[in-house]
Backbone as CSV, one residue per row, in Angstrom:
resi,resn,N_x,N_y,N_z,CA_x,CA_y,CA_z,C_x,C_y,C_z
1,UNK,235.650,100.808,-94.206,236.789,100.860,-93.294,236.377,101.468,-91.975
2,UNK,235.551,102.459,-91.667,235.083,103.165,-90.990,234.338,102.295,-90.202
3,UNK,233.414,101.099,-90.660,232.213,100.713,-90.151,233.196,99.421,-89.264
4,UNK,234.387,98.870,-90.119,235.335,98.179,-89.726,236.276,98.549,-88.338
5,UNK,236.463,99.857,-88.127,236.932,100.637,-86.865,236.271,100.865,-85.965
6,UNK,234.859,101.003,-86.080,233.701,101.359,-85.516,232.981,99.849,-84.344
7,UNK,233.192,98.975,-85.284,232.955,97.459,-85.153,234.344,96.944,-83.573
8,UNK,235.596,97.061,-84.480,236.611,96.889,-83.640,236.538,97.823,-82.401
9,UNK,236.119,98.948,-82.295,236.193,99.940,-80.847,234.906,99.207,-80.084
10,UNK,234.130,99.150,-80.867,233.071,98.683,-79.817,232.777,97.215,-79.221
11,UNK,233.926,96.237,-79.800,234.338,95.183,-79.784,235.450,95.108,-78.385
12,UNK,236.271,95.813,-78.338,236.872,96.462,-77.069,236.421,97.019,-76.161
13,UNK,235.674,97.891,-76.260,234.960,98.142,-75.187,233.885,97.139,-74.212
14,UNK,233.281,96.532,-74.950,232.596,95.449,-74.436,233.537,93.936,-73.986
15,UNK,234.623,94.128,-74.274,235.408,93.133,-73.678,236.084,94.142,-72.317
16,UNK,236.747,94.996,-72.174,236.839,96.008,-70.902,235.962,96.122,-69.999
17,UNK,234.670,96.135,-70.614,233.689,95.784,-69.618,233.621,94.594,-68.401
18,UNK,233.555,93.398,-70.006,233.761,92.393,-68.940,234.259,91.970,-67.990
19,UNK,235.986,92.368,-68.305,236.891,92.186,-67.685,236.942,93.539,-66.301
20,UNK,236.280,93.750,-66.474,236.411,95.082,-64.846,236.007,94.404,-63.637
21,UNK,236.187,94.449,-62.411,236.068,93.836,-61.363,234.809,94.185,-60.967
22,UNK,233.795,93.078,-60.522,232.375,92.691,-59.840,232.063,93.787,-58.740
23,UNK,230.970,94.373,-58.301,231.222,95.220,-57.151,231.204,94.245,-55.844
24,UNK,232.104,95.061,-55.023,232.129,93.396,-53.621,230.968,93.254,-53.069
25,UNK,230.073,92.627,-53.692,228.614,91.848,-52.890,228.870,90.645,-52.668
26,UNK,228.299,89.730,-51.768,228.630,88.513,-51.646,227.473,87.736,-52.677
27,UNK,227.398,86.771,-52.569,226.139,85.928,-53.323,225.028,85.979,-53.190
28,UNK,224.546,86.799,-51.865,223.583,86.677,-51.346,222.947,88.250,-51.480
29,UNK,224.158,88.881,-52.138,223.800,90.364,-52.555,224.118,91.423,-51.340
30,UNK,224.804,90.898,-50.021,225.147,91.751,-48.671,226.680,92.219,-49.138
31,UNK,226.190,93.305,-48.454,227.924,93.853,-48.583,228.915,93.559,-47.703
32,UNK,230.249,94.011,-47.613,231.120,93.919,-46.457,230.264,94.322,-45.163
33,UNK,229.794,94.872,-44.869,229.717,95.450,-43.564,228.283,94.367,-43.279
34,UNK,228.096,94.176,-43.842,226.623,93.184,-43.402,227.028,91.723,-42.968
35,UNK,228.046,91.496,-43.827,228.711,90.105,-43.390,229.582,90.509,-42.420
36,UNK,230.186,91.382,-42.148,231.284,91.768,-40.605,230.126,91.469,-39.706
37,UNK,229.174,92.291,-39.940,227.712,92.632,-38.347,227.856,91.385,-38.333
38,UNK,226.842,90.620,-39.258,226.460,88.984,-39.210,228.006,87.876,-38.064
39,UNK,229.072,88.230,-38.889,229.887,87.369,-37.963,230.008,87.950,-36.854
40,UNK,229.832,89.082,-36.102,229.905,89.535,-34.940,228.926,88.929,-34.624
41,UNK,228.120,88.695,-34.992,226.530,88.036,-33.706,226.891,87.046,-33.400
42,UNK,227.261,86.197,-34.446,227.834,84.896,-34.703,228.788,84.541,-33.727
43,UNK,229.617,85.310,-33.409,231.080,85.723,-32.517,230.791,85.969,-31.336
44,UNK,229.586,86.578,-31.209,228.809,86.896,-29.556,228.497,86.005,-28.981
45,UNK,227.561,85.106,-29.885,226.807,84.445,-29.356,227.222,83.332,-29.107
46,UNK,228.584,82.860,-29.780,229.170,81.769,-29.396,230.288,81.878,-28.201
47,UNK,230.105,83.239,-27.886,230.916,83.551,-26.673,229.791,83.431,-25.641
48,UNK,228.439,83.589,-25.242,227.734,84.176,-24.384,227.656,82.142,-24.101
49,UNK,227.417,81.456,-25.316,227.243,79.682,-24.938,228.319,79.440,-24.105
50,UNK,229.981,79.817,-24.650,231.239,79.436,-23.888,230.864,79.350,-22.603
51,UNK,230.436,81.242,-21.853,230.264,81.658,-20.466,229.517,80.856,-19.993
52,UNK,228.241,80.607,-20.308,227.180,79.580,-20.096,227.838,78.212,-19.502
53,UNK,228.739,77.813,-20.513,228.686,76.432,-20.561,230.399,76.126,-19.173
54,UNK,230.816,76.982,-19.233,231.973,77.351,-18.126,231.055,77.986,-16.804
55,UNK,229.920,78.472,-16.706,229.751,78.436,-15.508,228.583,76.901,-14.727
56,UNK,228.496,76.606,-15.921,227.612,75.215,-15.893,228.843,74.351,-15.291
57,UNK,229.995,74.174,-16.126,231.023,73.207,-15.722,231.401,73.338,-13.983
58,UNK,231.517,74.414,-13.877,232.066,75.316,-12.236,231.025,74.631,-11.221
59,UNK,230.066,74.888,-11.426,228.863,74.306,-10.802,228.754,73.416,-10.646
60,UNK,229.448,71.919,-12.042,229.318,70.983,-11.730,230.053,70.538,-10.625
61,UNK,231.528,71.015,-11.182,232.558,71.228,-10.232,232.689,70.803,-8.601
62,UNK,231.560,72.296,-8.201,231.601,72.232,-7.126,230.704,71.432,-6.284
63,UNK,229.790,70.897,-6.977,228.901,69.389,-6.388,229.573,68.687,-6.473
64,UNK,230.505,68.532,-6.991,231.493,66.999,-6.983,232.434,66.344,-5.530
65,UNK,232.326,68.223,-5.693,233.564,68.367,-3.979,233.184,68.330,-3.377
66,UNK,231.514,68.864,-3.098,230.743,68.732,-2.134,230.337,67.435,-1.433
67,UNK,229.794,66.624,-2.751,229.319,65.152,-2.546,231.066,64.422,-2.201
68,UNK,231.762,64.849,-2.692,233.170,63.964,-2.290,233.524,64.154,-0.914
69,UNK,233.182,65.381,-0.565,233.227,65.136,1.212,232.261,64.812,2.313
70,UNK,231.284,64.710,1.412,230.185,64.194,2.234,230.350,62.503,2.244
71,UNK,230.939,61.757,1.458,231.701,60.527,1.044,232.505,60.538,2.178
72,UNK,233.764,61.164,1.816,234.831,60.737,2.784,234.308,61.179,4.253
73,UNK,233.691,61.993,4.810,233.090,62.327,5.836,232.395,60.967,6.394
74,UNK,231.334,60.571,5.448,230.937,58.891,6.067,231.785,57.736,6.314
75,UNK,232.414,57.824,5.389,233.328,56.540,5.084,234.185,56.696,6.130
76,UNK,234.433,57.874,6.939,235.201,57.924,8.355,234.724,57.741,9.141
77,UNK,233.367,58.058,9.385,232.395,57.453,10.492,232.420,56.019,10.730
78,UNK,231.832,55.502,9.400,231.582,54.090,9.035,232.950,53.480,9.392
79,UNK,234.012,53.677,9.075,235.666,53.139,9.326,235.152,53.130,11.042
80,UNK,235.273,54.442,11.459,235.490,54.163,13.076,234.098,53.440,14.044
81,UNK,233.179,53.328,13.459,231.569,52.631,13.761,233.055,50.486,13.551
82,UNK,233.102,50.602,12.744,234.181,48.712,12.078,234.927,49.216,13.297
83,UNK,236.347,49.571,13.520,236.964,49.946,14.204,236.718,49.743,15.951
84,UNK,235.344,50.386,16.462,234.832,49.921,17.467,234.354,48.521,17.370
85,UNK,233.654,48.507,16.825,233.043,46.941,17.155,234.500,45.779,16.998
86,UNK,235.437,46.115,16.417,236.728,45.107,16.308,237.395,45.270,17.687
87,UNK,237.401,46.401,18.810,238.031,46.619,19.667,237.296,46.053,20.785
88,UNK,235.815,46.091,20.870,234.586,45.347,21.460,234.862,43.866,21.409
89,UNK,234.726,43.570,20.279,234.878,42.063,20.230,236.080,41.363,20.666
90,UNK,237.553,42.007,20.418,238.818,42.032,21.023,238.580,41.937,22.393
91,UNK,237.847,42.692,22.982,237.647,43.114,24.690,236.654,41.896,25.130
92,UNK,235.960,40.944,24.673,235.181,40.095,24.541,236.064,38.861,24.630
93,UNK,236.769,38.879,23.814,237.518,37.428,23.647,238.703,37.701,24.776
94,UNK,239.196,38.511,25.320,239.982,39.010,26.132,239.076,38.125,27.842
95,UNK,237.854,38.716,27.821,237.085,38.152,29.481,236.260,36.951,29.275
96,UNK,236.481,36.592,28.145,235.827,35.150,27.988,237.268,33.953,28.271
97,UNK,238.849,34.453,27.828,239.755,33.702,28.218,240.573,34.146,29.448
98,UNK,240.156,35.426,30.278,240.884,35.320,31.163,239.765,35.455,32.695
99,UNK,238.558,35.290,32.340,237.525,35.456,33.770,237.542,33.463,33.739
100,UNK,238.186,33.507,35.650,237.740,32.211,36.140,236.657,31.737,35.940
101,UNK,236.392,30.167,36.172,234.785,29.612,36.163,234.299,30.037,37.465
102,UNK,233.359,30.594,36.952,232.599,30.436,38.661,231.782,29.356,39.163
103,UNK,231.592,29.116,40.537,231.236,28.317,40.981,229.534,28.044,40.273
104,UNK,228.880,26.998,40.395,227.349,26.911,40.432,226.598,27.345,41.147
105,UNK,225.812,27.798,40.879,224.784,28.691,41.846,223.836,28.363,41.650
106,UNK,222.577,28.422,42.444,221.143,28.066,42.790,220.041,28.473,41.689
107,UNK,219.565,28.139,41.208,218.440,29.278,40.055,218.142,30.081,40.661
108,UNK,217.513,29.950,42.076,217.003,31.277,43.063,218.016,32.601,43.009
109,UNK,219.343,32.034,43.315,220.759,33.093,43.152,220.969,33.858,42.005
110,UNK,220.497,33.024,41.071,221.075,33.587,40.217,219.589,34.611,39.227
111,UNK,218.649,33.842,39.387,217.133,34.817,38.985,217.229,36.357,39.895
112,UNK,217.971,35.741,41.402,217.727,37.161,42.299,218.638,38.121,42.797
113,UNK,219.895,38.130,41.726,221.220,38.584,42.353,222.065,38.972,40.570
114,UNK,222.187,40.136,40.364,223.042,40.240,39.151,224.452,40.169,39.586
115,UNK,225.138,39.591,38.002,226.283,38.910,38.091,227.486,39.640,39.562
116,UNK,228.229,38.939,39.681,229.202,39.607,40.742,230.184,39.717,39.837
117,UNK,231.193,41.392,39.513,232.484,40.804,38.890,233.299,39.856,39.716
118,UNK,234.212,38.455,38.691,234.886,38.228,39.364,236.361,38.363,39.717
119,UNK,237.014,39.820,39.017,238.435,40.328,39.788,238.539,41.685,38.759
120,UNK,239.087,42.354,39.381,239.448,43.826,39.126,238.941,44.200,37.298
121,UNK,239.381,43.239,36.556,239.787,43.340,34.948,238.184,43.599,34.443
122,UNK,237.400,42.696,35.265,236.082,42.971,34.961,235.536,43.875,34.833
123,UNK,235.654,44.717,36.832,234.927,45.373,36.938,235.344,46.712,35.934
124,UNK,236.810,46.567,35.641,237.370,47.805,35.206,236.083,47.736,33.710
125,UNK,236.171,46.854,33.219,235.169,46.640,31.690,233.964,46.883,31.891
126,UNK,233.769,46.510,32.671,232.259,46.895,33.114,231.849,48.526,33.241
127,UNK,233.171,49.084,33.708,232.942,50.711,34.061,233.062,51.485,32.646
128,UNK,233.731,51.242,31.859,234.345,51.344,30.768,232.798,51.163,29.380
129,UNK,232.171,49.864,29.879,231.126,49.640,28.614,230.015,50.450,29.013
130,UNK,229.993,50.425,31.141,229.076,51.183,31.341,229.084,52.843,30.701
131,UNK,230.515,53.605,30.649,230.438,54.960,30.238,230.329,54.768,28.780
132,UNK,230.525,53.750,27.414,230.299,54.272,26.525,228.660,53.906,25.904
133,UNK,228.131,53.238,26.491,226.775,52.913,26.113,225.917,53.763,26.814
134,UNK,226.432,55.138,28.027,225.799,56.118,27.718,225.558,56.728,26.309
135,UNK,226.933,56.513,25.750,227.260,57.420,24.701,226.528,56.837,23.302
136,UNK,226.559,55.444,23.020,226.572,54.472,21.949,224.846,54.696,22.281
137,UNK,224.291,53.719,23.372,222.954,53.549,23.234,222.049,54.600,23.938
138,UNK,222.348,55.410,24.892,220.986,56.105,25.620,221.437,57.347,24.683
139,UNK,222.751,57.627,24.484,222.611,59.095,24.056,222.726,60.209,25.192
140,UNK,223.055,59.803,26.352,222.932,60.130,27.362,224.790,61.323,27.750
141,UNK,224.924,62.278,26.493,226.175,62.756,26.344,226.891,63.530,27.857
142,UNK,226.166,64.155,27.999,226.198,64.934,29.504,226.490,64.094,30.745
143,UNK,225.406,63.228,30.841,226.176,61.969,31.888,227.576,60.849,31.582
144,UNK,227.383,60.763,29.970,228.900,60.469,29.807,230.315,61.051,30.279
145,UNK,230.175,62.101,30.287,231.349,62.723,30.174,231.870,62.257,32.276
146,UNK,231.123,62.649,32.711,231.971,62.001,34.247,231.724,60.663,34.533
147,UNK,231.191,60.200,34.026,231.814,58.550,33.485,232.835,58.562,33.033
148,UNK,233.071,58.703,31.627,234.416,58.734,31.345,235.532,58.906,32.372
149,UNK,235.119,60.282,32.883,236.279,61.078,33.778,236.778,60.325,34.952
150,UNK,235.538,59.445,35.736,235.774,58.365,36.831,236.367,57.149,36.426
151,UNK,235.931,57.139,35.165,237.241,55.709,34.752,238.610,55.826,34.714
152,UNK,238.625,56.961,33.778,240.148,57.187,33.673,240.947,57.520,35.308
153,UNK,239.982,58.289,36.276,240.539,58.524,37.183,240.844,56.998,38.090
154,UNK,239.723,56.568,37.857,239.747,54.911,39.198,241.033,54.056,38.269
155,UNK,240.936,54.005,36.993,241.864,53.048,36.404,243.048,53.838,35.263
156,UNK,244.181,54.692,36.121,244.690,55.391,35.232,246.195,54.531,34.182
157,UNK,246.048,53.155,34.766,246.872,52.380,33.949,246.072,50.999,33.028
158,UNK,244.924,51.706,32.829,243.913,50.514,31.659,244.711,50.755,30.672
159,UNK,244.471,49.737,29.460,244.239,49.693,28.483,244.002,50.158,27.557
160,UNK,242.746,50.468,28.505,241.265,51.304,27.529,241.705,52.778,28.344
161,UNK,242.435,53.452,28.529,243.028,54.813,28.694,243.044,55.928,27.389
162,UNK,243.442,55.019,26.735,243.518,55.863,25.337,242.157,56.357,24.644
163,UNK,241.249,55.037,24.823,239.805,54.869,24.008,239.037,55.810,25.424
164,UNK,239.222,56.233,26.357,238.475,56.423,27.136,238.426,58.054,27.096
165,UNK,239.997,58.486,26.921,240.598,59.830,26.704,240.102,60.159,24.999
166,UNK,239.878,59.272,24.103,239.018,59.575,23.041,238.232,60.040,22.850
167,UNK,237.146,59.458,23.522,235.632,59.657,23.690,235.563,60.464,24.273
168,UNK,236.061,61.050,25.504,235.792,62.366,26.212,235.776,63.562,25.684
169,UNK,237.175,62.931,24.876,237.174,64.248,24.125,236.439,64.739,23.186
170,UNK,235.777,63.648,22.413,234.689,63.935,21.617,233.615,64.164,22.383
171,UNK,233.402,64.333,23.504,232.192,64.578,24.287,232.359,66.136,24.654
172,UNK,233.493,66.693,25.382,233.534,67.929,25.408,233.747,68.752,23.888
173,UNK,234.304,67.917,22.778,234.138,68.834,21.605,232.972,68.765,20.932
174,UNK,231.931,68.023,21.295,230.904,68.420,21.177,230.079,69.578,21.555
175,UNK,230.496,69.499,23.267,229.956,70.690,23.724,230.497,71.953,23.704
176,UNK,231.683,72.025,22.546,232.404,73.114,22.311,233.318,73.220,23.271
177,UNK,233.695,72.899,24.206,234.315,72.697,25.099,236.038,72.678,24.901
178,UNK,236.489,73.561,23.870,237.559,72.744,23.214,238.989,72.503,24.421
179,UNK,239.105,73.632,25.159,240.349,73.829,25.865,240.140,72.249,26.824
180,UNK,239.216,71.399,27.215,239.152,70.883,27.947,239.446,69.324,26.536
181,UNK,238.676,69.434,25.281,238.642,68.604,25.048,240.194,68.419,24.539
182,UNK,240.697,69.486,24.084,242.307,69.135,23.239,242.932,68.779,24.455
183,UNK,242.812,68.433,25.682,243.467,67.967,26.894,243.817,66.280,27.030
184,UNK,242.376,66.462,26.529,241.872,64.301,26.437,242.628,64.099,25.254
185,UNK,242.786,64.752,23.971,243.151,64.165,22.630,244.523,64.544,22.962
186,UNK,245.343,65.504,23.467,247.051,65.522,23.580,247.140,64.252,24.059
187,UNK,246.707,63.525,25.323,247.125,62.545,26.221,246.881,61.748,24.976
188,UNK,246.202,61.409,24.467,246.270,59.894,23.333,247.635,60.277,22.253
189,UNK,247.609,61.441,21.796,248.659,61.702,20.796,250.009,61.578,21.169
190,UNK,250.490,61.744,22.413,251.606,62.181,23.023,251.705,61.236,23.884
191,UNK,250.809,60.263,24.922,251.146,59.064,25.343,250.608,57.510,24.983
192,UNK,250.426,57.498,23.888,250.160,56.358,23.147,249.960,56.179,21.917
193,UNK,251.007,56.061,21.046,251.647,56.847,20.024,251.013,54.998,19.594
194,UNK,250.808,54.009,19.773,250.096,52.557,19.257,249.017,52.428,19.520
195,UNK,248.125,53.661,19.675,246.685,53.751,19.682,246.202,53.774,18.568
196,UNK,245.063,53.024,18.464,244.034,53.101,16.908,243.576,54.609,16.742
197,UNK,242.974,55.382,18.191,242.321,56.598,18.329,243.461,57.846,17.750
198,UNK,244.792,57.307,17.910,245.869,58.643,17.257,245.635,59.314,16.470
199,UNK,245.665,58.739,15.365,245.121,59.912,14.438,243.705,60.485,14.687
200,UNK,242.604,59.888,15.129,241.159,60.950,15.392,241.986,62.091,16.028
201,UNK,242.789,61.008,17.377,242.816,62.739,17.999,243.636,63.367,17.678
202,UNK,244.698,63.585,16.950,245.655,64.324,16.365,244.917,64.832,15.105
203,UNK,243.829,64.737,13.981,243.099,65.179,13.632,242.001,66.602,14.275
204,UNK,242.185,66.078,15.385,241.011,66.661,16.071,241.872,67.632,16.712
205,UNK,243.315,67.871,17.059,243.494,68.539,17.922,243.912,69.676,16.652
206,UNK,243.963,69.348,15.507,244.357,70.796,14.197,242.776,71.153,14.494
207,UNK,242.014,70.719,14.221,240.562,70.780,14.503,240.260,71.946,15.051
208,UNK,240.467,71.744,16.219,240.416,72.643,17.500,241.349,73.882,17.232
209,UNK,242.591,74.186,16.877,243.349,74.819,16.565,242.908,75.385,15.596
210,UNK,242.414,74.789,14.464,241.705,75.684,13.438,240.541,76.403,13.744
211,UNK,239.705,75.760,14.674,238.742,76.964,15.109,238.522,77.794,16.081
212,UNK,240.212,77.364,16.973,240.560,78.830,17.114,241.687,79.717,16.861
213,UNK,241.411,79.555,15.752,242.273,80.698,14.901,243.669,80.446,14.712
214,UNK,243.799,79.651,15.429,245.624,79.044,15.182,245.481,77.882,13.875
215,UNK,246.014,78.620,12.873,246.528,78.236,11.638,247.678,77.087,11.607
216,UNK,248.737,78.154,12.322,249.878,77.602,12.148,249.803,75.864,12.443
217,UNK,249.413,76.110,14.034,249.356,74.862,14.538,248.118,73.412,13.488
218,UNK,247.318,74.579,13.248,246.667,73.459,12.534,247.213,72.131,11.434
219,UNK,247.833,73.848,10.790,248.509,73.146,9.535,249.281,72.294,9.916
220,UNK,249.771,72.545,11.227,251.061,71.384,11.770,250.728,70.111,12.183
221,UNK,249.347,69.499,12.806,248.616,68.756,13.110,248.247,67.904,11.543
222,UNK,247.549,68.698,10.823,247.155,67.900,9.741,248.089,67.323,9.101
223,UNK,249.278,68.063,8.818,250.252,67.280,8.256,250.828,66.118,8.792
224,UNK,251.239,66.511,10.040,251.485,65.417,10.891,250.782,63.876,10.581
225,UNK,249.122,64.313,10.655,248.124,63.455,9.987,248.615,62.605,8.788
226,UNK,249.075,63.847,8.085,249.083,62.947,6.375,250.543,62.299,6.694
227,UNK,251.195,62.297,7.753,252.741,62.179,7.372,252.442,60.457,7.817
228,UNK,252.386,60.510,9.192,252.328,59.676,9.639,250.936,58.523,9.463
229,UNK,249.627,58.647,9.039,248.871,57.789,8.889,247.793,58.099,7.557
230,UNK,248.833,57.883,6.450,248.513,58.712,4.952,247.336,57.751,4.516
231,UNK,247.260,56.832,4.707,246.207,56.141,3.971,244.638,55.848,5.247
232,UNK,244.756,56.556,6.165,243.726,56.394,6.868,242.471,57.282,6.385
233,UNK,241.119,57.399,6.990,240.263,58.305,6.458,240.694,59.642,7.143
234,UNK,241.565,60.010,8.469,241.199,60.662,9.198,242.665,61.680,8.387
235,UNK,243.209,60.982,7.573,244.253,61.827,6.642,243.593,62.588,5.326
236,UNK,242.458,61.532,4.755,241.368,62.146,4.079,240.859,63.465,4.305
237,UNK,240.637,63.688,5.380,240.021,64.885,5.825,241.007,66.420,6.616
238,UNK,242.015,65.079,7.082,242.819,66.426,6.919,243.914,67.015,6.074
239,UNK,243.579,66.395,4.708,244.132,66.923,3.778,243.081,67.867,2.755
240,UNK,241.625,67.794,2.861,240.887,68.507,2.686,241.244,69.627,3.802
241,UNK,241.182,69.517,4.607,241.071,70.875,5.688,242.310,71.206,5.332
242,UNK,243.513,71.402,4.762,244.689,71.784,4.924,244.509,72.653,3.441
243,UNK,244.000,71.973,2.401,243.263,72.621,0.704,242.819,73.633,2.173
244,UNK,241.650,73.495,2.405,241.556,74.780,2.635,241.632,76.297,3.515
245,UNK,243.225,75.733,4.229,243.535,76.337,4.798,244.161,76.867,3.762
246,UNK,244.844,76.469,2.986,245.559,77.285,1.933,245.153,78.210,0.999
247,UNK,243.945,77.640,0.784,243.296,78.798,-0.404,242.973,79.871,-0.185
């Protein structure tokens, strides 16, 4: 009976055993605190890739904007490069249907005598191609500019008033010149509101305003820009310049 009680206690006990809870090791035999460390590295290091990979994105970012205005920057050139030559060729078909025939002349006359204009419309074109092919072909910016200034003065009811008051003005805002050049670009904005050049120079005159320090006005110019000629390039750019007048 004894050996029978003896049998049964130690029969219990070895089942109590079993049944007692594992000490908390994982499988790998680490304890809690070894698997906390471990997921902290784990937790670091997939934070330190995030930063990485967010300042990689930023970067890309900002080449995008960069190259996107170096884009729209050409593509406005290139627009107003089409733009001229359509106003050229316009001005072409213009003195090919309204210059009389002239008479025949001698080969001698004509080998030893350059053309004569023959009435005002000419010569006015002539003064006009003469001041921008300083500009177009010699490069000759400095002598442009009182070219320009003698056209507009000899012919202050052309045509070409607007395109002439354009270019000047891009000639003195070249030379930094701004108080003189926002003079040439008001007259296109404010008296020839069916000029192709309007928006350059209403572009150009926030331009000027923005670099000198007048905000307000800028912002008022560019918008103007986007209001009135939203799908041009020269709204392109001044809706970039307006981003970053704001930021």
């Amino acid at each position: 009976m004894k050996r029978a009680l003896l049998a049964t206690i130690i029969f219990m006990g070895a089942g109590a055993a079993m049944a007692a809870p594992a000490p908390v090791d994982d499988l790998a035999g680490n304890s809690d605190a070894d698997r906390i460390s471990r997921l902290e590295r784990v937790i670091k290091a997939k934070q330190q890739a995030d930063f990485a990979m967010q300042n990689q994105v930023d970067t890309l970012q900002q080449d995008v904007q960069n190259l996107r205005g170096l884009v729209e920057q050409q593509t406005y050139q290139l627009n107003q490069m089409l733009e001229r030559q359509r106003q050229l060729y316009d001005e072409i078909a213009q003195l090919s249907t309204s210059k009389p025939a002239a008479p025949a002349a001698s080969a001698d006359v004509i080998n030893s005598q350059p053309a004569v204009a023959a009435d005002s419309s000419l010569d006015e074109t002539a003064s006009y191609e003469y001041a921008l092919n300083l500009v177009r072909k010699d490069r000759l910016y400095d002598e442009a500019i009182p070219a320009f200034q003698n056209f507009i003065e000899q012919y202050p009811h052309s045509t070409l008033i607007p395109n002439a008051n354009y270019w000047l003005g891009q000639l003195l805002y070249k030379k930094k010149d701004y108080a003189a050049a926002q003079k040439s670009f008001a007259v296109v904005v404010n008296n020839y509101p069916k000029s192709s050049k309007r928006a350059d120079c209403m572009l150009k005159l926030g331009l000027i305003a923005e670099k000198s320090g007048d905000q307000l006005n800028a912002k008022k110019f560019y918008k103007q820009v986007l209001k009135e000629y939203a799908n041009s390039s020269a709204a392109r750019i001044a809706g970039q310049q307006l981003t970053g007048l704001k930021a």
